[in-house]
C-alpha positions as CSV (number, residue, x, y, z in Angstrom):
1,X,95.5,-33.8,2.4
2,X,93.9,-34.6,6.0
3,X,94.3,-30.8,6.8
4,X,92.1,-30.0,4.2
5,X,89.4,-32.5,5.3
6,X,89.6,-31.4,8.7
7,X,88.8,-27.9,7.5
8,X,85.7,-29.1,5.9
9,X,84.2,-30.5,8.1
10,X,84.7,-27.3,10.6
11,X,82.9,-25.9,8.7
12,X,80.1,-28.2,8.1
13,X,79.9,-28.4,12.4
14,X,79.5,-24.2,12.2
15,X,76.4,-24.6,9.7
16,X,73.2,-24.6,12.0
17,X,70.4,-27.2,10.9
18,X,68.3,-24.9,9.5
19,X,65.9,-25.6,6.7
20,X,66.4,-23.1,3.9
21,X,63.5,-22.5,2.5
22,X,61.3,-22.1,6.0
23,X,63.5,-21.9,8.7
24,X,63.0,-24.6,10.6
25,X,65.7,-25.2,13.4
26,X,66.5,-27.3,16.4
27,X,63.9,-27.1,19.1
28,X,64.4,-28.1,23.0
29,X,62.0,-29.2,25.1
30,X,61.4,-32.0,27.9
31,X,61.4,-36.0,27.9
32,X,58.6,-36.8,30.5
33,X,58.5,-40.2,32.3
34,X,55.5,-41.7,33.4
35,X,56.5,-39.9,37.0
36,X,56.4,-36.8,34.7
37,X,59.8,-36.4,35.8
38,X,61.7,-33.5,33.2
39,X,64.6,-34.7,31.7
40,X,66.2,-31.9,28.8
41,X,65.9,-33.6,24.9
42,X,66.1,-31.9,21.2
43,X,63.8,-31.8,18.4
44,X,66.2,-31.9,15.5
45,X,63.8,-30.9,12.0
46,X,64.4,-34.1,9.6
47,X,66.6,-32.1,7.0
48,X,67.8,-33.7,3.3
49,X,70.3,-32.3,0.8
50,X,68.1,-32.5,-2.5
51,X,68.2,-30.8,-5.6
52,X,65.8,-28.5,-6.9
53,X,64.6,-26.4,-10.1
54,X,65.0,-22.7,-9.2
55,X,64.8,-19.7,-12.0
56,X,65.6,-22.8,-14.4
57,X,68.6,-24.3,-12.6
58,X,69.2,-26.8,-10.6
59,X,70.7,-26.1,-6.9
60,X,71.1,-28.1,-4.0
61,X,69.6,-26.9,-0.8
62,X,69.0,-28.5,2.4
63,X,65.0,-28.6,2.9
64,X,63.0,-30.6,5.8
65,X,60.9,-32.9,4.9
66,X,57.4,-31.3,5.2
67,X,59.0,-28.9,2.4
68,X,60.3,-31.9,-0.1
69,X,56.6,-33.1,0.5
70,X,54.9,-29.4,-0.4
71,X,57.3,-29.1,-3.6
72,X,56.3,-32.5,-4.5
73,X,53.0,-31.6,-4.1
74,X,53.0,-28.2,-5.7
């Protein structure tokens, strides 16, 4: 049975963070110290597994959170 796990979650690692419904992906960029010094960071988008009503069914997608709050919205 571990085999099987370990499987999964190889496969969970090879899924990029992408939002699905915009796009929305890691971005890089620079932590500044007050000596403006450039040290490498990542902006990770805040992503959620939810379920949502598509063509009348429910699915669950992985959505950022400036989506789940335009859905909710709309």
């Amino acid at each position: 049975m571990p085999f099987y796990g370990k499987i999964a979650r190889l496969r969970a690692e090879q899924i990029m963070a992408r939002c699905e419904r915009c796009g929305t992906t890691t971005a890089f960029g620079h932590n500044r110290s007050f000596s403006m010094r450039a040290t490498r960071r990542t902006f990770r988008p805040n992503l959620q597994r939810t379920r949502i009503m598509e063509s009348g069914k429910l699915v669950r997608r992985t959505l950022c959170a400036k989506c789940i709050k335009r859905l909710a919205r709309a």
